[in-house]
N, C-alpha and C positions, 0 to 999 in steps of 0.2 A: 570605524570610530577613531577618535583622537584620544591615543595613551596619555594621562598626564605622565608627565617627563623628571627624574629627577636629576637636576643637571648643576647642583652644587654637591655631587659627591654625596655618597651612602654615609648613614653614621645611624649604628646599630644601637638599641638600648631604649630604655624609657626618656619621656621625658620631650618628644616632638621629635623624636627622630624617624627619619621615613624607614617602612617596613617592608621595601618590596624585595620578593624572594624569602618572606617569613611565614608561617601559617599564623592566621587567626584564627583562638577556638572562642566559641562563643560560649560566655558563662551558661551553667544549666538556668537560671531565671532570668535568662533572655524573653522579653515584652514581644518582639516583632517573630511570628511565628512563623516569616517564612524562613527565618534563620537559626530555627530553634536546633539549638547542639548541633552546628553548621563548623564545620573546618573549611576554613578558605583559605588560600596561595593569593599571596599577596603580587598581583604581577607587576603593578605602578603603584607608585605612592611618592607625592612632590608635592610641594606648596601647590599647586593646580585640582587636588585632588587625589584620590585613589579609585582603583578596581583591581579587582581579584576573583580567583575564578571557585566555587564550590567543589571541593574536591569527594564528599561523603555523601552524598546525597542522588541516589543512580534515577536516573528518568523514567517515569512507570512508562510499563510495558512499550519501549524502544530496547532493540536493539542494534547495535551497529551494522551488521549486516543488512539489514532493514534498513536505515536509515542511507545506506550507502545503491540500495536500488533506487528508492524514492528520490533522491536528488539525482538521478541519472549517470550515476558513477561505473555502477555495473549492470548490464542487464541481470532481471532476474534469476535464469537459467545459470549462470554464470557464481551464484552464489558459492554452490559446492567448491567450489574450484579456488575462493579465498584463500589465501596465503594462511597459514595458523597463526601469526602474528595479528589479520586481522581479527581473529576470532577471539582476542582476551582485550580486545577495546572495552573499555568501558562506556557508556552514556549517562552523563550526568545531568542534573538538574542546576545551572553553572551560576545561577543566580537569577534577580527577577528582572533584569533588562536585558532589552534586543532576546526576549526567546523562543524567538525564529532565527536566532544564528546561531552557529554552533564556535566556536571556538578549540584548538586543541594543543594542550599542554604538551608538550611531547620531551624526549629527552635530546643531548644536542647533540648527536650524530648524524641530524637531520636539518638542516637549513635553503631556505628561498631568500634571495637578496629582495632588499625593499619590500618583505613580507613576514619574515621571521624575527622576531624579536628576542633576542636574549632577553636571560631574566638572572637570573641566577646558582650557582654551583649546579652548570650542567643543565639546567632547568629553560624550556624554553617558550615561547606560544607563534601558535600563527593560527591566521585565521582565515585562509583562501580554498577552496575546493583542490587546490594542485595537491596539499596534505593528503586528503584522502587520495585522491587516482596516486596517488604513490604509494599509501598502504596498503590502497587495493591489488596495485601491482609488485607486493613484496618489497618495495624498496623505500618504505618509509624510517620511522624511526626503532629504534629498538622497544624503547615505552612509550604508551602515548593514553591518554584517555582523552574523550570529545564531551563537550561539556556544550548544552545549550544557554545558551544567556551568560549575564555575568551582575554578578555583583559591584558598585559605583558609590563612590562618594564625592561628595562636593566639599570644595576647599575647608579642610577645617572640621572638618562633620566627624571624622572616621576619629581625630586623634578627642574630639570631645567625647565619642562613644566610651573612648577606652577608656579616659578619665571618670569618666560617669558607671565603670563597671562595667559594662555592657562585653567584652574582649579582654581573652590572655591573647599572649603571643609566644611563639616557641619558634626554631628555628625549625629549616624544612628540610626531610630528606627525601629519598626517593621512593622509600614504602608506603610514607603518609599519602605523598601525591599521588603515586602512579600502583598499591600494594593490592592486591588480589582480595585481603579480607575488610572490604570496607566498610562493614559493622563495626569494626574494631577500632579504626582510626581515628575517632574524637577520644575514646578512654586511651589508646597508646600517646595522644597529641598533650591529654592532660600528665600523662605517667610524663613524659621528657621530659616537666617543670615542675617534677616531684609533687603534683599533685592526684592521690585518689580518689576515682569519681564516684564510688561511692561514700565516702567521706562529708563530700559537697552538700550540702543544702540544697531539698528539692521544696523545697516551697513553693517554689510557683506553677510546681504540677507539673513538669515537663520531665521530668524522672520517670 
């Protein structure tokens, strides 16, 4: 797929500036339920567009290991024998396009030239089979989760949502993205911006 690009320089804040490398939490009366109290890692965001990958929302019954036989990564005999680094992958549900591909955020002690894309503090994506046969083989990244699909907006769309309520924004670190209790990372997403989520207005039922 083709990242949109932001290539007139980052500039953080309200107000049409591009987000990428930010999470978006999605308000509790969020309309579109396949993003209901959805935390997504903004990975592009440019006049061309945005995508971002769903980082709260784990993939019913996939596992990484599983996931890593069925694409021919490892035989399945060969599972036991996983690195324990692969074994705290996560599999996400990464958004509603392309989800037959998997995508994976990883941290950046990990890079492929012409495949790896910085994002932000630390933070990175690639989205080639080489990622996995490297995690498979211990020598992938330190953090990583695989996300299938992704979340996409067309020019204009994502900063009219925010306008319209629809998205806070918060900065991102590496518990939200990559933290072991991901139940808990839309209410820790809303706490960064001092707001609590039980506080919030659930009106539209999604509480």
């Amino acid at each position: 797929m083709k990242f949109p690009r932001n290539t007139s320089g980052k500039s953080r804040g309200s107000g049409g500036s591009y987000l990428d490398g930010q999470m978006l939490i999605a308000m509790p009366a969020m309309l579109d339920e396949r993003f209901a109290r959805s935390l997504i890692y903004v990975c592009a965001h440019s006049a061309e567009g945005a995508m971002g990958i769903v980082v709260n929302h784990p993939a019913p019954n996939i596992n990484f290991s599983d996931l890593l036989v069925k694409l021919d990564v490892v035989p399945a005999a060969d599972v036991i024998r996983l690195p324990s680094r692969a074994g705290v992958v996560k599999v996400m549900r990464g958004g509603p396009v392309e989800t037959e591909r998997g995508f994976v955020l990883h941290s950046a002690d990990f890079f492929i030239e012409d495949s790896t894309l910085p994002i932000d503090d630390g933070i990175c994506l690639t989205a080639t089979i080489d990622i996995l046969k490297a995690i498979a083989r211990g020598d992938g990244p330190a953090s990583a989760l695989l996300a299938l699909g992704y979340a996409g907006w067309a020019p204009g769309q994502l900063e009219s949502e925010i306008q319209g309520n629809g998205w806070l924004h918060c900065s991102a670190d590496s518990d939200l993205v990559f933290g072991a209790d991901i139940g808990g990372k839309y209410g820790r997403a809303l706490k960064k911006i001092g707001i609590d989520l039980g506080m919030l207005s659930s009106e539209a039922g999604h509480a």
